[in-house]
KOLMI-225863 format. One record per residue (C-alpha): y, z, x; residue number from 0. Coordinates in steps of 0.05 Angstrom, whole numbers, padded with zeros to 5 digits. Layout:
residues N
+--------+--------+--------+-----+
:     py :     pz :     px :   i :
+--------+--------+--------+-----+
:      Y :      Z :      X : NUM :
...
+--------+--------+--------+-----+
END
This chain:
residues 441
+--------+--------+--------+-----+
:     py :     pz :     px :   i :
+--------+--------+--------+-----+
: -00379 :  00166 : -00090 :   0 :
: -00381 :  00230 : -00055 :   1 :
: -00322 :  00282 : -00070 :   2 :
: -00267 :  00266 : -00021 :   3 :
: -00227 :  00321 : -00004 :   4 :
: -00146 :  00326 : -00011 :   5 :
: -00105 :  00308 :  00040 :   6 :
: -00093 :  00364 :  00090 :   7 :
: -00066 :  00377 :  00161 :   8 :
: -00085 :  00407 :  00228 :   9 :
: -00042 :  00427 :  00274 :  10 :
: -00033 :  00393 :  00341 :  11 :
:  00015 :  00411 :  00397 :  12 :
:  00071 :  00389 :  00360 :  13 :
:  00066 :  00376 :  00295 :  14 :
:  00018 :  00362 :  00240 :  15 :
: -00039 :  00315 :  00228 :  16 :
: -00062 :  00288 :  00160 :  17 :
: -00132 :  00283 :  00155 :  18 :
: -00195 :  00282 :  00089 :  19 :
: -00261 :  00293 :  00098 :  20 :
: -00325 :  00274 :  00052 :  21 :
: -00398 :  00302 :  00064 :  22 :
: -00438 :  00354 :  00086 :  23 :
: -00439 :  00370 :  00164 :  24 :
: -00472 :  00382 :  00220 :  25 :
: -00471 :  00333 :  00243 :  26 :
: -00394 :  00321 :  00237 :  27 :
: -00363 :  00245 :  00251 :  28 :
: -00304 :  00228 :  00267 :  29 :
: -00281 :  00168 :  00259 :  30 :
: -00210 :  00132 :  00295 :  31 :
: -00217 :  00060 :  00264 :  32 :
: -00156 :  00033 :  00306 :  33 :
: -00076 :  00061 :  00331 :  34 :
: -00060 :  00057 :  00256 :  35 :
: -00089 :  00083 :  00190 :  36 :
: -00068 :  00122 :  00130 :  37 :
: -00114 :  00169 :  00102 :  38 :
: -00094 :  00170 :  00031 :  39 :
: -00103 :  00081 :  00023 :  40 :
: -00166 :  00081 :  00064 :  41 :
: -00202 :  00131 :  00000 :  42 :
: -00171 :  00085 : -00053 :  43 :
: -00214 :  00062 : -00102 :  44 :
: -00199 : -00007 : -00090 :  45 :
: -00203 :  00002 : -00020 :  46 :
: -00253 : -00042 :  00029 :  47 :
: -00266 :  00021 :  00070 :  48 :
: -00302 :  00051 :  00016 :  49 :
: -00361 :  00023 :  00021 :  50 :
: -00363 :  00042 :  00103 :  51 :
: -00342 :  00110 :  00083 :  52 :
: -00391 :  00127 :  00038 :  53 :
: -00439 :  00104 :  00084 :  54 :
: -00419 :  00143 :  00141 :  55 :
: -00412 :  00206 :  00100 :  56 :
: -00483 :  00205 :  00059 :  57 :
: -00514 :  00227 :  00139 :  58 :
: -00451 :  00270 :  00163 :  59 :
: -00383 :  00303 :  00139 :  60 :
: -00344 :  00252 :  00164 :  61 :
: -00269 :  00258 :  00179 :  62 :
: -00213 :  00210 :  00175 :  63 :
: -00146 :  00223 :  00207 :  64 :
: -00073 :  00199 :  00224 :  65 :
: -00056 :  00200 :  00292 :  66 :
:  00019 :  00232 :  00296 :  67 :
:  00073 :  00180 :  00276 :  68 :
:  00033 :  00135 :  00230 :  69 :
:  00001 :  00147 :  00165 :  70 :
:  00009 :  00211 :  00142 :  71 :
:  00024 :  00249 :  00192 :  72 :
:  00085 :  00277 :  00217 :  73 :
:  00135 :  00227 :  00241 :  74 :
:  00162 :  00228 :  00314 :  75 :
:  00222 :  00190 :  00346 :  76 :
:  00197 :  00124 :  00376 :  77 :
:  00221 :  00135 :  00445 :  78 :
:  00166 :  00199 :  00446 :  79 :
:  00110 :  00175 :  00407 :  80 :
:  00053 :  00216 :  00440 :  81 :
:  00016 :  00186 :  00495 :  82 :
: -00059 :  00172 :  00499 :  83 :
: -00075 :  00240 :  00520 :  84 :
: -00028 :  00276 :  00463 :  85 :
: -00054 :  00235 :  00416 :  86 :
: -00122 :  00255 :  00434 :  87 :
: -00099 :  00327 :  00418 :  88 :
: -00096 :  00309 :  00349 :  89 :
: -00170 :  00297 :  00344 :  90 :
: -00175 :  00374 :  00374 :  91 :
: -00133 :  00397 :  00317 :  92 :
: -00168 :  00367 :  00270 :  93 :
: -00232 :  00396 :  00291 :  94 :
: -00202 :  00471 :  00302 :  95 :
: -00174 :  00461 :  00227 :  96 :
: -00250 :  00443 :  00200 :  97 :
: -00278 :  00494 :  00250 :  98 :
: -00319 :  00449 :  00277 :  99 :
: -00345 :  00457 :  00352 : 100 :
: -00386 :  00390 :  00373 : 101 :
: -00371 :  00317 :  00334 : 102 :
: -00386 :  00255 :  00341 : 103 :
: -00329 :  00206 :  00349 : 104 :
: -00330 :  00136 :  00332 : 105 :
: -00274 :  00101 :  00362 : 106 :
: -00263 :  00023 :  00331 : 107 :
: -00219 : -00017 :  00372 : 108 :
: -00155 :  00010 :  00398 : 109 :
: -00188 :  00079 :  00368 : 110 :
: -00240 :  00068 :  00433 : 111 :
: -00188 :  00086 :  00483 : 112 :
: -00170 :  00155 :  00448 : 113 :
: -00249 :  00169 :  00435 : 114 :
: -00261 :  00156 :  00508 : 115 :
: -00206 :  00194 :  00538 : 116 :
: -00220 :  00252 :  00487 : 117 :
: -00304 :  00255 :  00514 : 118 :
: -00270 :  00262 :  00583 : 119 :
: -00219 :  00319 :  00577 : 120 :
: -00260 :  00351 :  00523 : 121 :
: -00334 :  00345 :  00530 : 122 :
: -00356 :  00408 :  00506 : 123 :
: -00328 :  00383 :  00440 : 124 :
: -00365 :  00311 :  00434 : 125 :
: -00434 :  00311 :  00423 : 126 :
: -00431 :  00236 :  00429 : 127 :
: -00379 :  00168 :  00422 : 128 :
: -00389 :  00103 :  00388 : 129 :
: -00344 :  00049 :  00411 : 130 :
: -00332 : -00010 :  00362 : 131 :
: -00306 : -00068 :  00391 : 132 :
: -00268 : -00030 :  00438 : 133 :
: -00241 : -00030 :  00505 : 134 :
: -00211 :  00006 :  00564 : 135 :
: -00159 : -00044 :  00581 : 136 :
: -00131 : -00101 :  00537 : 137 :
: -00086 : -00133 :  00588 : 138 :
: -00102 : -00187 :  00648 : 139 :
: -00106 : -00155 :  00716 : 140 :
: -00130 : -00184 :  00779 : 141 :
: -00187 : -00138 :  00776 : 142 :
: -00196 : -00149 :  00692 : 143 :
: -00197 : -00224 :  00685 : 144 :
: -00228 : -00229 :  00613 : 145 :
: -00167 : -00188 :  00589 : 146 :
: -00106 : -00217 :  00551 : 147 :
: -00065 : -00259 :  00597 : 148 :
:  00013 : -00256 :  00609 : 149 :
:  00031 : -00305 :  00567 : 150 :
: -00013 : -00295 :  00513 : 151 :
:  00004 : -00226 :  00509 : 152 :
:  00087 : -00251 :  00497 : 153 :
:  00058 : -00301 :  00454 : 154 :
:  00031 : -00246 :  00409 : 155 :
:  00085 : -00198 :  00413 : 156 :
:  00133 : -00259 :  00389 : 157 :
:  00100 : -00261 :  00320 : 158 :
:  00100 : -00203 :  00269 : 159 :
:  00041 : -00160 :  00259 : 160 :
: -00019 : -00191 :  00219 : 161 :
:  00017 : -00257 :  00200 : 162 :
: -00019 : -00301 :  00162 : 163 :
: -00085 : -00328 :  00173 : 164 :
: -00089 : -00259 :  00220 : 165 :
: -00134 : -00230 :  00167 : 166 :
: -00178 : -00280 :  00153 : 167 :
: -00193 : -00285 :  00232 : 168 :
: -00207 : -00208 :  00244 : 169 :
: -00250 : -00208 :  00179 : 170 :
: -00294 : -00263 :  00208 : 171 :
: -00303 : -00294 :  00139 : 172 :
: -00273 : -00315 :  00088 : 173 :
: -00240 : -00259 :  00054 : 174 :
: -00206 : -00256 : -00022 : 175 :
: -00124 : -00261 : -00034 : 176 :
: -00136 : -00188 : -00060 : 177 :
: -00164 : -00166 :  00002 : 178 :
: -00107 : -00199 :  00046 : 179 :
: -00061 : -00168 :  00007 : 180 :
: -00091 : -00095 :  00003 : 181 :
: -00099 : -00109 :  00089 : 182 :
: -00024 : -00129 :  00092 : 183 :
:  00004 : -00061 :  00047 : 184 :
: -00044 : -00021 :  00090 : 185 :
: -00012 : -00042 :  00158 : 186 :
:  00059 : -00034 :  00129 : 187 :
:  00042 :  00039 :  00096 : 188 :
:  00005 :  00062 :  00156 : 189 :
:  00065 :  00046 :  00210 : 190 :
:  00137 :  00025 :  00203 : 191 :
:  00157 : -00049 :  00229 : 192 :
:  00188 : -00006 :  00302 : 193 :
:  00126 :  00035 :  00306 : 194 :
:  00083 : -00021 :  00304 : 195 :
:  00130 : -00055 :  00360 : 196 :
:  00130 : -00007 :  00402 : 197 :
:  00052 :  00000 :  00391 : 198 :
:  00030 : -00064 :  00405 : 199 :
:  00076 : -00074 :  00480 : 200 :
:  00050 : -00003 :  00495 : 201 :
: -00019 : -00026 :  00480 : 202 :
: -00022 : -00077 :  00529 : 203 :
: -00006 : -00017 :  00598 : 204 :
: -00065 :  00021 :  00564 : 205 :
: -00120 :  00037 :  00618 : 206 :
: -00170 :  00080 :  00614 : 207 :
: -00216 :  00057 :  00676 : 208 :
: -00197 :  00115 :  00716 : 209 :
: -00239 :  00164 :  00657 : 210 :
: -00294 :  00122 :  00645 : 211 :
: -00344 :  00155 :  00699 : 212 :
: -00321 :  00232 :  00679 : 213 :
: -00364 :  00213 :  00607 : 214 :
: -00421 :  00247 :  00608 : 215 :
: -00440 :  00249 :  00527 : 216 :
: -00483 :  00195 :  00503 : 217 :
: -00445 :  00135 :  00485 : 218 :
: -00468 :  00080 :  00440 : 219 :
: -00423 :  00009 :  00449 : 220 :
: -00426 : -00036 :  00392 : 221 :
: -00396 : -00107 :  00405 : 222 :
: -00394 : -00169 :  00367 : 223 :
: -00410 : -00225 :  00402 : 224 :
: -00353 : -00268 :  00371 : 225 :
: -00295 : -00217 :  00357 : 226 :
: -00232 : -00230 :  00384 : 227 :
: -00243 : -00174 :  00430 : 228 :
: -00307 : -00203 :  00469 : 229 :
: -00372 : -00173 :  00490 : 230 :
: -00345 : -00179 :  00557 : 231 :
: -00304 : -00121 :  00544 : 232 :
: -00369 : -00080 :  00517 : 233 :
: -00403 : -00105 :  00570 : 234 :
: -00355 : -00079 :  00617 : 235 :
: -00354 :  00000 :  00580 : 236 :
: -00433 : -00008 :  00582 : 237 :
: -00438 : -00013 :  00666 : 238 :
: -00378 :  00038 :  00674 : 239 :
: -00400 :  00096 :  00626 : 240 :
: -00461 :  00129 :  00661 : 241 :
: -00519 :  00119 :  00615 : 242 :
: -00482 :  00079 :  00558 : 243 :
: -00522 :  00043 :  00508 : 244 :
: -00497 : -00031 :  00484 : 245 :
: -00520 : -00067 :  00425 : 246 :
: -00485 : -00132 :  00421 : 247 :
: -00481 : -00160 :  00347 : 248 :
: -00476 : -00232 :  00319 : 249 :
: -00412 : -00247 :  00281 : 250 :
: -00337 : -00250 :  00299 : 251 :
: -00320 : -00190 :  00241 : 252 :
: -00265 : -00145 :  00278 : 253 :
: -00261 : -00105 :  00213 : 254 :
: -00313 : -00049 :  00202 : 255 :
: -00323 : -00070 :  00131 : 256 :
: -00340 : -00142 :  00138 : 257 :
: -00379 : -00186 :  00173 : 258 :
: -00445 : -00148 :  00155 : 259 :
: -00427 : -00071 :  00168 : 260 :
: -00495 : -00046 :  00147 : 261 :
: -00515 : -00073 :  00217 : 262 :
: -00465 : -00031 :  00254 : 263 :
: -00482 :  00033 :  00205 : 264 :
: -00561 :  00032 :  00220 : 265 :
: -00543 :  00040 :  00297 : 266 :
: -00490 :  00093 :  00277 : 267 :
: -00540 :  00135 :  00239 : 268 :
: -00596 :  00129 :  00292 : 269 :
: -00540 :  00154 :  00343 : 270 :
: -00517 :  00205 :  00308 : 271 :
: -00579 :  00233 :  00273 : 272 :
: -00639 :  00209 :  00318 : 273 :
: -00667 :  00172 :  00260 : 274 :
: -00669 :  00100 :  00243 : 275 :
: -00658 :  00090 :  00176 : 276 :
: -00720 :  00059 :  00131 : 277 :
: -00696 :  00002 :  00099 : 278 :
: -00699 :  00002 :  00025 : 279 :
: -00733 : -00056 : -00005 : 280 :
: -00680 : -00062 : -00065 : 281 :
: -00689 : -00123 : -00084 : 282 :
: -00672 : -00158 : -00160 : 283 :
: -00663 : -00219 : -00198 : 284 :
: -00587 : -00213 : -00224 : 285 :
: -00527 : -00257 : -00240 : 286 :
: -00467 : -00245 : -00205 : 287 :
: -00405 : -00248 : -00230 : 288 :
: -00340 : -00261 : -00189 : 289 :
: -00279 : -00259 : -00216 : 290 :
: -00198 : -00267 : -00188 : 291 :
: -00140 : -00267 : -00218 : 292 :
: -00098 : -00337 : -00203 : 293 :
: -00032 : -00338 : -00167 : 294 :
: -00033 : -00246 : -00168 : 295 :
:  00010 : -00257 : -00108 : 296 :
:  00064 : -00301 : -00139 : 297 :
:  00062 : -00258 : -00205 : 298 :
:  00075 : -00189 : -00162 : 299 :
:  00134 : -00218 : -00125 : 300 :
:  00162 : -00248 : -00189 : 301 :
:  00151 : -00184 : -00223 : 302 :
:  00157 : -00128 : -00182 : 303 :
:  00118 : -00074 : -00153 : 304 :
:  00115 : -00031 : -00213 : 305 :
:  00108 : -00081 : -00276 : 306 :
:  00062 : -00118 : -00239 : 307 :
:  00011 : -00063 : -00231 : 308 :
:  00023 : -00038 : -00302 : 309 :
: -00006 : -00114 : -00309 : 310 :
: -00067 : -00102 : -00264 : 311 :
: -00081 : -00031 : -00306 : 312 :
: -00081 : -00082 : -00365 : 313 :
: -00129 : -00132 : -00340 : 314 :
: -00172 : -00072 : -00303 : 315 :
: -00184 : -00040 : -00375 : 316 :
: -00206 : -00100 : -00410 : 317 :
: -00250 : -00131 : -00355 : 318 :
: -00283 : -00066 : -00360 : 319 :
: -00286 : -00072 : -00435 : 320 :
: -00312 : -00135 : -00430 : 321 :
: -00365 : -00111 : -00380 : 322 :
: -00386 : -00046 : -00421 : 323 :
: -00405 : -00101 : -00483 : 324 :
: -00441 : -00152 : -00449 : 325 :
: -00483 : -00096 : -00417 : 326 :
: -00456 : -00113 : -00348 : 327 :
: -00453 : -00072 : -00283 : 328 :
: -00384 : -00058 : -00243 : 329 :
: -00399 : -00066 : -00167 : 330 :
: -00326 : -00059 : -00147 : 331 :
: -00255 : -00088 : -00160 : 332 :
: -00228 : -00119 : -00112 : 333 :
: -00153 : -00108 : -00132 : 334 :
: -00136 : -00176 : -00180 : 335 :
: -00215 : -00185 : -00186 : 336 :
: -00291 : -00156 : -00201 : 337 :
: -00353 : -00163 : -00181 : 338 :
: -00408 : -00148 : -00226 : 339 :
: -00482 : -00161 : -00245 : 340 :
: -00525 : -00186 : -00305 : 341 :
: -00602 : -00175 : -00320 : 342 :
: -00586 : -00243 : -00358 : 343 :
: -00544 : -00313 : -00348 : 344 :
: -00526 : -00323 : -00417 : 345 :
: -00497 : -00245 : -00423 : 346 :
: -00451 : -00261 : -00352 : 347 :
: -00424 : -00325 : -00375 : 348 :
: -00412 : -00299 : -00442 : 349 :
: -00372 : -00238 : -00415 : 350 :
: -00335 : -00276 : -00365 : 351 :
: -00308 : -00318 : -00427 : 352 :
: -00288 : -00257 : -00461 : 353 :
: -00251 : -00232 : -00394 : 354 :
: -00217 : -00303 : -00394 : 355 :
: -00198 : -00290 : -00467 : 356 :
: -00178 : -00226 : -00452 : 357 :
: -00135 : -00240 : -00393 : 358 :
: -00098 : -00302 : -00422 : 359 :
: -00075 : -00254 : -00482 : 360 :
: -00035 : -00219 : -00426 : 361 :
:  00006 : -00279 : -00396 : 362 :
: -00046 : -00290 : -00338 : 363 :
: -00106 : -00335 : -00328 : 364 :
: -00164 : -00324 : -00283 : 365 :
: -00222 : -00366 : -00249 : 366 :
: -00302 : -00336 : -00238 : 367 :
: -00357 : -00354 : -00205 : 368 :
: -00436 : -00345 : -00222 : 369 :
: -00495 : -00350 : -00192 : 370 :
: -00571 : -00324 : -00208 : 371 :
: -00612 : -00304 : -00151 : 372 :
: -00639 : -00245 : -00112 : 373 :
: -00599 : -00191 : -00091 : 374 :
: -00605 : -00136 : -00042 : 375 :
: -00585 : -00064 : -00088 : 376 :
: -00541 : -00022 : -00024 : 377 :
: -00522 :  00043 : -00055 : 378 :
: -00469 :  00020 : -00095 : 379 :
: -00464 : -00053 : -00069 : 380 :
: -00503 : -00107 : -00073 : 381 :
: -00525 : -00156 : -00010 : 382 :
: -00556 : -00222 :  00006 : 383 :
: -00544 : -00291 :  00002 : 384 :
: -00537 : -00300 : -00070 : 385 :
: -00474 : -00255 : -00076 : 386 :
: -00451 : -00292 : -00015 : 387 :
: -00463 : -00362 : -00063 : 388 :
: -00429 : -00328 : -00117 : 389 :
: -00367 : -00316 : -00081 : 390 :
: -00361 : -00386 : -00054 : 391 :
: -00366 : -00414 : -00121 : 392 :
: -00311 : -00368 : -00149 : 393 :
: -00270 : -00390 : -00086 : 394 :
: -00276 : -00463 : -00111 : 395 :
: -00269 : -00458 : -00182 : 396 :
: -00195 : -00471 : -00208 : 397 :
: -00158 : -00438 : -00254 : 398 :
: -00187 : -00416 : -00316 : 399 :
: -00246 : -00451 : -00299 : 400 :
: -00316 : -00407 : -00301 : 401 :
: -00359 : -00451 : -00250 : 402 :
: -00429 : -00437 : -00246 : 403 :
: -00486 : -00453 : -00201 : 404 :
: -00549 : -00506 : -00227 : 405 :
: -00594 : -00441 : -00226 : 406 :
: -00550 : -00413 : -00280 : 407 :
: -00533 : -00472 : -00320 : 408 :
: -00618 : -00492 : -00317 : 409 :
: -00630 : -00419 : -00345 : 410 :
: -00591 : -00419 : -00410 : 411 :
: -00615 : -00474 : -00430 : 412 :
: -00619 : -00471 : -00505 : 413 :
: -00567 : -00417 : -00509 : 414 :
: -00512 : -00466 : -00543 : 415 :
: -00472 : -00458 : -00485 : 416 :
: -00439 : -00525 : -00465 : 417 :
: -00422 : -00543 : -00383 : 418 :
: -00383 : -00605 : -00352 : 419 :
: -00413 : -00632 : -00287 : 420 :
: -00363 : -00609 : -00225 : 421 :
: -00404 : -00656 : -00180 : 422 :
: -00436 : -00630 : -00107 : 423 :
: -00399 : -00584 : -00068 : 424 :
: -00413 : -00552 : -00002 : 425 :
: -00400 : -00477 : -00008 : 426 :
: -00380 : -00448 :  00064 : 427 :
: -00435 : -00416 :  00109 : 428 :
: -00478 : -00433 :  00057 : 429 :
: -00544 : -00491 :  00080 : 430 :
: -00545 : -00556 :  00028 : 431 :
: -00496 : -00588 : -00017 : 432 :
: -00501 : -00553 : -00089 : 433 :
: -00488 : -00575 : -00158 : 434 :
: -00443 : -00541 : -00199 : 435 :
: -00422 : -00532 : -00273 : 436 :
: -00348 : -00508 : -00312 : 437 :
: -00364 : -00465 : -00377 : 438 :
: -00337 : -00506 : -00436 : 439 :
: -00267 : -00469 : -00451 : 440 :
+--------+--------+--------+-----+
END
């Protein structure tokens, strides 16, 4: 991972804004991945962003931010949290405080409203907008019928902010407990419970038709066909922006960091640096290794914020122990769980035991899925469909239970390692019904 740096501020018209930055510039991103953030979660090392940010950053110095009363930033009373234009202002002082003259700003979701109206009243700062499942009005009108209607809109106003189930839908797959959770702290640190109130009404009068034909920077729109905001709305920003550019995506992901980001990044980096990126034909034979932490969510709210994590440092040293001697590769953690690789079967199963072992001598049990197959090397993640398999068959295994796919249990063979038949399953998005094994305990 590139070096982040600390968090500092810039100064907007009244009061400070929090942002990091990461990589070498021009050209210079800046990114506004929605109303909310908080700059010092989003570079976590557990954090799903990573990934996206690293990516972004290896072809740009690319800037995070918090807009002015969430994240961050400086706090302001909630009957004056800045408007649209004021908050655009922040994006200037970030770019005065990094003396940067010309950027390109990548607006995702409600971040496209503030990206747009910024290219209008600022233009000789933008060199260019991206607009990720955005739009310039959310709400019905008589002249906006694929916008949210009346009554849907009081519908969602009626419910707290990402209750449950919300994740899973904006991810567009199936998504781990330990990415839930990390989702669900993120919203609460970014924005307090009245912030994100007043937010989400305010939201819904947003409309930023009126600016759309005063753009004159090129403008790349990148919609998924399937996301909860539709292509219509893409469509829509496509025919009013003069000269826009839409690329319309398969997949319902709302979240830049699922749902296959690699094929939002490539038309990012062509945008921003006029050249398509080659793609790298990484390709291996490895095991992967899934592993999750049973009930983490039960265990923190029985415990407590603070013992609870003093667990998770616990079971984060000796998975990695267990990786380091059976010669396996950390791709991430993904908070109560790891992913990793093998050059070998009988080397993953064997370290996933010692991980069970390991994790049972603190008071907690675990489950892990494996699978052998290829696998698509991405910097420093891996791709393709067997880590997709993998995943599905840690989803399914219960607890304490180290399931693994035929492919594995076939290639041991030999090894002295003893299975018990779990019978056909069908894994989720993946073709066929597929055998699998449990690891003799």
């Amino acid at each position: 991972m590139r070096q982040v740096s600390d968090v500092e501020y810039g100064s907007s018209r009244d009061g400070a804004v929090a942002y990091r930055s990461c990589g070498e510039g021009p050209p210079d991103v800046v990114l506004v991945s929605d109303w909310f953030s908080h700059v010092g979660d989003m570079w976590r090392a557990d954090s799903p962003f990573l990934p996206v940010l690293e990516r972004l950053s290896g072809f740009s110095r690319l800037v995070t931010f918090d807009q002015r009363g969430v994240g961050l930033s400086d706090p302001v009373a909630l009957h004056a949290l800045p408007t649209l234009e004021e908050w655009a202002d922040d994006v200037r002082g970030v770019l005065d405080a990094l003396d940067v003259e010309k950027a390109t700003i990548v607006g995702k979701g409600s971040g496209g409203p503030m990206a747009m109206m910024f290219a209008a009243t600022h233009p000789e700062r933008v060199s260019g907008i991206v607009l990720v499942n955005a739009w310039a009005r959310l709400g019905w009108a008589d002249d906006f019928p694929f916008g949210v209607s009346p009554a849907r809109q009081v519908r969602m106003l009626e419910t707290t902010y990402m209750p449950a189930g919300a994740v899973q839908a904006l991810a567009g797959e199936p998504v781990s407990p330990a990415l839930e959770a990390w989702w669900q702290a993120y919203v609460r640190n970014a924005a307090s419970p009245s912030t994100t109130g007043t937010m989400r009404r305010w939201l819904f009068d947003v409309d930023v038709r009126p600016a759309l034909a005063a753009i004159r920077c090129p403008t790349l729109i990148l919609a998924r066909r399937d996301a909860w905001v539709g292509p219509e709305h893409g469509r829509f920003l496509a025919e009013a922006i003069p000269d826009a550019r839409l690329v319309e995506l398969p997949g319902g992901a709302d979240f830049l960091f699922t749902g296959d980001p690699e094929s939002l990044l490539v038309e990012i980096e062509e945008f921003v640096t006029g050249e398509r990126p080659r793609p790298v034909d990484d390709r291996v034979l490895a095991t992967v290794l899934y592993t999750d932490l049973v009930d983490s969510t039960a265990h923190a709210a029985e415990m407590g914020d603070k013992r609870w994590h003093q667990f998770l440092d616990g079971h984060d040293r000796v998975v990695r122990e267990a990786l380091r001697a059976g010669s396996g590769r950390e791709i991430k953690s993904t908070g109560d769980g790891f992913l990793a690789t093998f050059d070998g079967p009988a080397r993953a199963i064997r370290c996933a035991a010692a991980i069970r072992s390991s994790v049972r001598s603190l008071g907690l049990e675990m489950r892990a899925g494996l699978h052998t197959g290829e696998i698509e090397l991405r910097g420093n993640d891996i791709g393709g469909i067997a880590a997709h398999i993998g995943a599905r068959i840690e989803a399914i295994a219960a607890p304490g239970e180290i399931l693994v796919s035929r492919t594995v249990r076939d290639l041991v063979g030999g090894s002295g390692i003893e299975f018990s038949d779990r019978g056909l399953h069908q894994l989720k998005g993946v073709p066929d019904e597929w055998r699998l094994y449990a690891v003799a305990d």
